[in-house]
C-alpha positions in Angstrom: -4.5 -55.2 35.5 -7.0 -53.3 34.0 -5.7 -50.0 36.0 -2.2 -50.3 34.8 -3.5 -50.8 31.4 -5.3 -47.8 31.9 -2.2 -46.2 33.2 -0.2 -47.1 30.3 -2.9 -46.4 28.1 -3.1 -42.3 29.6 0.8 -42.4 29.2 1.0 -43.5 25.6 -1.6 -40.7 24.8 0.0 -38.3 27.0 3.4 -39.2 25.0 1.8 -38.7 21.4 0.4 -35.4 22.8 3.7 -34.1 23.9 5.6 -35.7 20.6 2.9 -34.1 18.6 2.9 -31.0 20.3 6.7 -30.6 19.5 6.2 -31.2 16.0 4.2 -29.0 15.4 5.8 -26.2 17.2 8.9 -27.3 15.0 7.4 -27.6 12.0 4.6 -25.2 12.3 4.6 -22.8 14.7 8.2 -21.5 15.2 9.1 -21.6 11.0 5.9 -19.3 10.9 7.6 -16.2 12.9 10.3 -14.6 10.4 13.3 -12.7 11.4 15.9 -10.7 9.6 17.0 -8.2 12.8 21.4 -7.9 12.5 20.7 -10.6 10.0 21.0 -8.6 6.8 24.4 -7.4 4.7 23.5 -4.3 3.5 25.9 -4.4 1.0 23.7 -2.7 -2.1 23.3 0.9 -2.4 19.5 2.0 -2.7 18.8 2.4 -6.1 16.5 5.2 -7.0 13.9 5.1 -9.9 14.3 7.7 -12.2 11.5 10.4 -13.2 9.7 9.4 -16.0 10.5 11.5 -18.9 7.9 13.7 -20.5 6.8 16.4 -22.8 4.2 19.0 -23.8 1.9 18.0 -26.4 0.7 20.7 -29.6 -2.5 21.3 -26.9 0.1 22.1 -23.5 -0.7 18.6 -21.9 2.0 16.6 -20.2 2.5 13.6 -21.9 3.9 9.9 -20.7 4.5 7.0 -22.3 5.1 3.4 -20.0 5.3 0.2 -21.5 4.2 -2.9 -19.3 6.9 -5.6 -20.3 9.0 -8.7 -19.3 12.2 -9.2 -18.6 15.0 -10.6 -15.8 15.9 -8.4 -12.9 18.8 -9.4 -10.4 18.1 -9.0 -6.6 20.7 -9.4 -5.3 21.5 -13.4 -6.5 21.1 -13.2 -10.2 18.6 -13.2 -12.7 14.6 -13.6 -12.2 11.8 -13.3 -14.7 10.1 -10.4 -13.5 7.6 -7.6 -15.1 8.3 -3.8 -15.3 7.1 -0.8 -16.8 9.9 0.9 -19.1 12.2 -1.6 -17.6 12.8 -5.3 -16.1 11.1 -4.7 -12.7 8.8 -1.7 -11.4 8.7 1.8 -13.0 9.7 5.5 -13.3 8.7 7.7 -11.0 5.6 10.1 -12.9 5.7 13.4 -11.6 3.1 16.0 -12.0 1.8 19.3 -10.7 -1.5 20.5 -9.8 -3.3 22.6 -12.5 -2.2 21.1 -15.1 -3.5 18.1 -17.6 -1.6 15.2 -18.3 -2.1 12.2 -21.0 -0.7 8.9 -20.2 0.1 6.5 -22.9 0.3 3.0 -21.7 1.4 -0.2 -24.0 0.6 -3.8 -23.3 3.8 -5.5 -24.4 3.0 -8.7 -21.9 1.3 -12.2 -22.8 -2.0 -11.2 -21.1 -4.3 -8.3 -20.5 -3.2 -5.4 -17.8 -4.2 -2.6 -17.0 -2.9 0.6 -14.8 -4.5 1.7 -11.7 -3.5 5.6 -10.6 -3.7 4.8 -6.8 -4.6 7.6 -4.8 -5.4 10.0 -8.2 -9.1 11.9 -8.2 -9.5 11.3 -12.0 -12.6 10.9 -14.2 -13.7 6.6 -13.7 -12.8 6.5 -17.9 -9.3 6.6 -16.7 -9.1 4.8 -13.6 -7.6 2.1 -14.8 -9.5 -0.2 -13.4 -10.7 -3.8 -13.9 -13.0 -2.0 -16.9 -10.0 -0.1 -18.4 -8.5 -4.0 -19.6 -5.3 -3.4 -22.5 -4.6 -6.8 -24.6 -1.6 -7.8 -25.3 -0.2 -5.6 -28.4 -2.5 -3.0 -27.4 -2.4 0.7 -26.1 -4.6 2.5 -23.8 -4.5 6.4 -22.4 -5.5 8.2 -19.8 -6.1 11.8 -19.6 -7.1 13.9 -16.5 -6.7 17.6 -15.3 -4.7 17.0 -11.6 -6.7 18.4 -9.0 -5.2 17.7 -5.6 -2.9 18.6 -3.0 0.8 17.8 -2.9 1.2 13.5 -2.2 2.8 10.7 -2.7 0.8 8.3 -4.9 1.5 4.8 -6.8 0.2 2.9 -9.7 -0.1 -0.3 -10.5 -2.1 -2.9 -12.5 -5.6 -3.7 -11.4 -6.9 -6.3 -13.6 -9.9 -8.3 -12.0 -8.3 -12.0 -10.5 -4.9 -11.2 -11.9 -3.3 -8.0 -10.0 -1.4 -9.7 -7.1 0.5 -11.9 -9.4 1.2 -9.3 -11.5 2.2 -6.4 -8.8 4.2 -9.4 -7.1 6.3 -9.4 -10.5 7.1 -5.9 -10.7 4.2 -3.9 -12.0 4.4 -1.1 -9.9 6.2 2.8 -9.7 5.8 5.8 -7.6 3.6 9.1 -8.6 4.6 12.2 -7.3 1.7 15.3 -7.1 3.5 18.8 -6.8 1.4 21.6 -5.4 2.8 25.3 -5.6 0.3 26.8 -3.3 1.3 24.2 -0.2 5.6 23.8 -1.3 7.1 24.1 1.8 10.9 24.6 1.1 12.0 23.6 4.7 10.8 19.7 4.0 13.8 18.2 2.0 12.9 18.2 -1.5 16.3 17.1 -3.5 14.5 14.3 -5.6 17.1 11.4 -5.0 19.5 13.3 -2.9 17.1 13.8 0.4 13.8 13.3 -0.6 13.8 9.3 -1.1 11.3 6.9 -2.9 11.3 3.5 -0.4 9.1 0.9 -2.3 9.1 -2.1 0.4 7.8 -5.3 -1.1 8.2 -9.0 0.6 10.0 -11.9 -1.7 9.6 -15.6 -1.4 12.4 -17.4 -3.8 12.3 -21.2 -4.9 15.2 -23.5 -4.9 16.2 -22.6 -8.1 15.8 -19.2 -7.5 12.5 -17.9 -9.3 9.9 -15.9 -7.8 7.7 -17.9 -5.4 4.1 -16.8 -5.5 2.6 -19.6 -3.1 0.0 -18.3 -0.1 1.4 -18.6 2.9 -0.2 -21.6 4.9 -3.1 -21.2 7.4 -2.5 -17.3 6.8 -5.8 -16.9 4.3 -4.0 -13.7 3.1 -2.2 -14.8 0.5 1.6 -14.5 -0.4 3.8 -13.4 2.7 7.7 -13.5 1.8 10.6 -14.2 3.7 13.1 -11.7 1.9 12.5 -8.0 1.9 12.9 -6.4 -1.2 13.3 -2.6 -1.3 13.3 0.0 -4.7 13.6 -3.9 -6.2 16.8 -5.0 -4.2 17.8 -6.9 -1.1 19.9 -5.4 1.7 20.1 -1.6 0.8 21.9 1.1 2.1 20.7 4.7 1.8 24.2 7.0 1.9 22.6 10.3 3.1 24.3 13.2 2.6 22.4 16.0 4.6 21.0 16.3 8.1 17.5 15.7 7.0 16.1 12.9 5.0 12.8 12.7 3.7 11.5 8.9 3.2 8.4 8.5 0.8 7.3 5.2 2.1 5.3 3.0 0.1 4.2 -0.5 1.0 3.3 -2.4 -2.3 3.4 -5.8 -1.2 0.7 -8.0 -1.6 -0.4 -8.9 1.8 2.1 -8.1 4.7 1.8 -5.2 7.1 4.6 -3.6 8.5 5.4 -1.4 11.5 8.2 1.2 10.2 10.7 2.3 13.2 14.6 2.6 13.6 16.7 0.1 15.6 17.9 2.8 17.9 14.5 4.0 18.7 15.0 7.2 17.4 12.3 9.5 16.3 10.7 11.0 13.3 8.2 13.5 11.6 5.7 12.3 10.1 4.6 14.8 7.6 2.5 13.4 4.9 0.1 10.3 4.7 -1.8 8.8 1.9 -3.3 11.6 0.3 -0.6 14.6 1.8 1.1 17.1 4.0 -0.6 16.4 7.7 -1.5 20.1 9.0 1.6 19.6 11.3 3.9 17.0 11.7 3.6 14.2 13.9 6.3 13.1 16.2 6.4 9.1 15.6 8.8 6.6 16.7 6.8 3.6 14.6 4.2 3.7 11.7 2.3 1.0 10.5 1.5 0.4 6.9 -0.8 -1.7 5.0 -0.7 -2.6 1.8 -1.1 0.4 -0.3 -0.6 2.9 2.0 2.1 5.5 2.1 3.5 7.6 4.6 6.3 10.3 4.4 8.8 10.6 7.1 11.6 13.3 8.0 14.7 11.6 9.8 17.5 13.3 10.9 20.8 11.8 11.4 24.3 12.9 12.4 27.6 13.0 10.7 29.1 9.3 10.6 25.8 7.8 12.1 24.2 4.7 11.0 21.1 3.0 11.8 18.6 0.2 10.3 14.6 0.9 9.3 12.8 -2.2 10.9 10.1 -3.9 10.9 8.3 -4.8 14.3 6.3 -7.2 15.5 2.8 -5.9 15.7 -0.7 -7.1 16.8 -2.8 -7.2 13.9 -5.9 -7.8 15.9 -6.2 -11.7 15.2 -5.0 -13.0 18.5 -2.1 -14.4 19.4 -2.5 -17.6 17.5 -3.8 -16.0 14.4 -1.3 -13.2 14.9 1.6 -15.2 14.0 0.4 -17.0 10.7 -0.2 -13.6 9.3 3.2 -11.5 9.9 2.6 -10.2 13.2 5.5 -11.7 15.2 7.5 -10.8 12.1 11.3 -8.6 12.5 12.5 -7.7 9.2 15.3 -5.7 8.6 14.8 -2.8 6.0 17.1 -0.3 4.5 20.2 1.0 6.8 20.8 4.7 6.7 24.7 5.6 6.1 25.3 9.2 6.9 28.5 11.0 5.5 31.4 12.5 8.1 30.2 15.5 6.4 26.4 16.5 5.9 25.0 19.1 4.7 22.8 21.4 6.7 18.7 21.1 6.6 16.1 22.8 8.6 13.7 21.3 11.1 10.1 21.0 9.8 8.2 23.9 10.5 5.2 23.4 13.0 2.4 24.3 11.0 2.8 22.4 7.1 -0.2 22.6 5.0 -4.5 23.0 5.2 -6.3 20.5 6.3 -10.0 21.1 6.0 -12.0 18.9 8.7 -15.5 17.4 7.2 -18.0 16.6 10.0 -21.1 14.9 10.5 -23.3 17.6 9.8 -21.7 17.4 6.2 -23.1 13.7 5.5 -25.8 13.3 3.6 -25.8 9.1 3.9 -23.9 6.6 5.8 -23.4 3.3 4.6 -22.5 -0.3 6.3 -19.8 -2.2 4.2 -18.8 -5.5 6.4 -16.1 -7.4 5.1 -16.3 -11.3 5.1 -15.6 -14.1 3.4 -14.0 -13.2 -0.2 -17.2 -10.7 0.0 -18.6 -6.9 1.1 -21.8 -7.1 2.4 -22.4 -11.1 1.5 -21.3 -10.4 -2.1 -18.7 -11.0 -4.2 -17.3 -9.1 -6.9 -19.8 -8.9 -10.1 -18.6 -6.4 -12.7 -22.3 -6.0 -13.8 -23.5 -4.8 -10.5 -23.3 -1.0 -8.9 -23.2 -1.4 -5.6 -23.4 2.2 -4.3 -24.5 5.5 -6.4 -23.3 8.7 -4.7 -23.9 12.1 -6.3 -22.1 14.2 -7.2 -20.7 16.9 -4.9 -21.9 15.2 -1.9 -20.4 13.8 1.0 -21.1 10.6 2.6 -20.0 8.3 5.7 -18.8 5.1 5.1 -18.8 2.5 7.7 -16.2 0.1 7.6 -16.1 -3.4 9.4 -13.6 -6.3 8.9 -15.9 -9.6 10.3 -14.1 -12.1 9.2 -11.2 -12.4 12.0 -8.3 -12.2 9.5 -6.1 -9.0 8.0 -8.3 -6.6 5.8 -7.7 -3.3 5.1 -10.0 -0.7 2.5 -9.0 1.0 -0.3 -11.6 3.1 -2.0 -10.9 4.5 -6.0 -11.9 8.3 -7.0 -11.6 9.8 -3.9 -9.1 10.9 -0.5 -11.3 10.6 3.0 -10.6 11.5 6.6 -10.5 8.7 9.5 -13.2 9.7 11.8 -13.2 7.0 14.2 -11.9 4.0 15.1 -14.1 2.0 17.0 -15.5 4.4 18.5 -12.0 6.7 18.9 -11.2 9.6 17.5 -7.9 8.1 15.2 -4.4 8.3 16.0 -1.9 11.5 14.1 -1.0 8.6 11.6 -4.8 8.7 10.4 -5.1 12.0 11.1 -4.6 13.2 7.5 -6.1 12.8 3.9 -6.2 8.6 3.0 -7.2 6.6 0.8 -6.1 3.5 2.2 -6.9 2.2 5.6 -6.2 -0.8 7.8 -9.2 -2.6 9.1 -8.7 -4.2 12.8 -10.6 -7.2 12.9 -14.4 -6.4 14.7 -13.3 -2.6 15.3 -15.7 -0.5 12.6 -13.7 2.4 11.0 -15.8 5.4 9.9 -15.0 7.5 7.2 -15.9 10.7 5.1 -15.6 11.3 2.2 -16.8 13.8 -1.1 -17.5 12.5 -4.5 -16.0 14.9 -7.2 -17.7 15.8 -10.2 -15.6 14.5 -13.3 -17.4 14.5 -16.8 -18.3 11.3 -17.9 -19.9 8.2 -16.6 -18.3 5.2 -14.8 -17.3 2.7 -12.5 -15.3 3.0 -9.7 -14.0 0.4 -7.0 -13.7 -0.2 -3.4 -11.8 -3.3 -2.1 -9.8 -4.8 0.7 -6.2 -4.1 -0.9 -4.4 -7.0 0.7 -4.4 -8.3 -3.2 -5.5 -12.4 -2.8 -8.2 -11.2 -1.3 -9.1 -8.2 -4.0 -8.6 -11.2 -6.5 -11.0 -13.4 -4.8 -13.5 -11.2 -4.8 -13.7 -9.0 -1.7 -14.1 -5.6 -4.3 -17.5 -3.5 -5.3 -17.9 -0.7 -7.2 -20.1 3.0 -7.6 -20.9 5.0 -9.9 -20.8 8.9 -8.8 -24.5 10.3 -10.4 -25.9 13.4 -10.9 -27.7 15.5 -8.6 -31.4 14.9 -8.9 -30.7 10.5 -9.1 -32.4 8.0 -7.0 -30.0 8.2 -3.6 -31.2 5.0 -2.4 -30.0 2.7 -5.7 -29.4 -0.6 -4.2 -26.8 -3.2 -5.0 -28.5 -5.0 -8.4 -30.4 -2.1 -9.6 
């Protein structure tokens, strides 16, 4: 008797196991992989923000004004309380070119404190825009610099301390576009609107009743991943293109999800311009990933009547298998379709060579740092706005070493200045890294070196560095440096 109990006993267990095991497949496992593939209407043509108006002040400066603000935008189903700049949801387009200064005006019309980060910019740390820079409500705050880089596509956004995802995830965002005569290249397509494209991809999750959802997703530890791609702040988008070549400025401002940018029919593209700008020569790509906060620029070419679909691929994000699918890595989300005319207009091939890329090397560095990433924390601390954690000088150039040890999705985002990937655990990086950045995705346990020079800008301040997958940046996985003089104590310590 006692055996068949036992028997029945190792059955009953062997039943909840099995019963349980279903369960959570249906209820956890398989509702945690999202797919959009041939599931999207694109029924909405891309809209295209417009270039921020601006003019020459009594002193020759380019002025612009933005105004952070509520309001309702429509997605696609109808109104939603959102934020904007100049607008219900994101912002202009700023455009600027090298050489010359430019003042930015910048009013807090919101219930709480803001401020606006330029992401990507080489500016003095007084205008940053970071966590330091806060505007009240009813308040204005500007920023003046003299632009100093190459051509790129940049971004801004608001970077108050425990408050920017929520307040990116609502709209606070635009594009900022660097011009630089001495690298224009006339054969890239360069037709603002027409064939050279702004493509802000963000994730949306929607309630019931059709608000904004701004919940973490569960067992993720990332933060907010949406179920509803949003793109240029609509659903389902079609691009019409109208010439052989289209150039995409791709920008990934959501708040946690990475994607892996490629076209449904597998056809290729040049990649000519990453984070910080033009590659030295294009890469030929047929997917790109993207973290959040980094930008990429693609050339596509299309033929007359053709159509095709940007997706999203699954990707391994270096968590496992398991891990990989609470975090977006089994994920297939449909984009924006390309809709070319019967009749397009011609466009040249990008040339082999595009701009100069200088190459720093070892021999340059004068200090190589450890940052390891952990916990809500860099190096075992969490954000403290009275602390300096590193102290560079001025003119110098440094290697930063970067690892992600916590087993989850981090990337690193540094403030002030553009590096160059040199390896990647251990490798020397792939053409997608191969250009200026300031923005890089961290593979879990793989340490990513980078170099990097610290400009000379007058004034003192803070700048920050931080994992850029926002919940995380909120919860306290950010430091900051202050860029010294020549002559200052090189080995300032964190707390000093």
């Amino acid at each position: 008797m006692s055996s068949r109990r036992a028997v029945a006993y190792l059955a009953i267990t062997l039943t909840l196991l099995a019963a349980t095991a279903v369960a959570l497949d249906r209820w956890v496992w398989a509702p945690a992989m999202i797919s959009t593939a041939q599931r999207v209407d694109f029924a909405r043509r891309l809209p295209v923000p417009p270039l921020a108006p601006s003019h020459r002040d009594s002193r020759g400066r380019r002025v612009f004004d933005l105004r952070a603000q509520t309001g309702e935008h429509d997605f696609g189903s109808g109104p939603v309380r959102t934020e904007g700049y100049d607008g219900t949801y994101l912002g202009p387009t700023l455009r600027m070119t090298r050489g010359e200064q430019v003042v930015v005006h910048v009013r807090d019309d919101l219930p709480e404190a803001t401020s606006v980060h330029w992401h990507g910019m080489r500016v003095p740390a007084a205008a940053d825009g970071g966590p330091h820079q806060l505007i009240p409500p009813g308040r204005s705050w500007s920023a003046s610099w003299r632009v100093d880089q190459p051509a790129a596509t940049l971004w801004y956004h608001p970077h108050p301390h425990g408050a920017t995802a929520r307040q990116v995830y609502h709209g606070l965002a635009g594009l900022l576009i660097v011009d630089d005569p001495a690298t224009t290249i006339p054969q890239l397509p360069h037709e603002y609107g027409v064939d050279d494209l702004p493509v802000i991809v963000q994730d949306k999750r929607f309630t019931d009743d059709g608000r904004l959802d701004d919940t973490s997703a569960p067992l993720a530890g990332i933060g907010l991943l949406g179920d509803t791609v949003v793109v240029n702040g609509v659903t389902g988008p079609y691009l019409p293109v109208v010439t052989r070549r289209v150039r995409l400025r791709l920008l990934n401002a959501s708040n946690a999800r990475t994607y892996d940018f490629g076209f449904t029919d597998g056809r290729r593209f040049a990649l000519v311009g990453t984070d910080g700008g033009l590659l030295d020569a294009p890469a030929d790509l047929r997917r790109i990933m993207l973290s959040p906060g980094e930008r990429a620029e693609l050339v596509v070419g299309v033929d007359p009547g053709q159509t095709t679909v940007l997706r999203s691929y699954p990707h391994p994000l270096g968590t496992g298998r398991l891990g990989d699918r609470f975090v977006g890595g089994d994920d297939t989300l449909d984009i924006l379709q390309l809709r070319a005319a019967a009749i397009l207009r011609p466009s040249p091939e990008p040339p082999r060579t595009l701009a100069p890329l200088p190459r720093a090397t070892r021999a340059q560095a004068v200090r190589v740092r450890e940052f390891s990433l952990n916990n809500d924390a860099i190096n075992g601390q969490p954000m403290d706005m009275g602390r300096v954690d590193a102290a560079p000088v001025a003119g110098s150039t440094e290697i930063w070493r970067v690892v992600n040890d916590d087993g989850i999705p981090h990337n690193f985002h540094v403030h002030g200045v553009q590096f160059q990937v040199l390896t990647v655990s251990g490798a020397p990086p792939p053409p997608q890294l191969s250009g200026w950045k300031d923005t890089v995705y961290l593979p879990p346990d793989e340490p990513v070196e980078l170099i990097m020079s610290f400009p000379r800008h007058p004034g003192p301040g803070l700048y920050m560095f931080h994992c850029h997958l926002l919940y995380h940046e909120d919860s306290g996985m950010m430091g900051q440096y202050a860029v010294t003089d020549p002559g200052a104590d090189m080995n300032t310590q964190a707390g000093h």
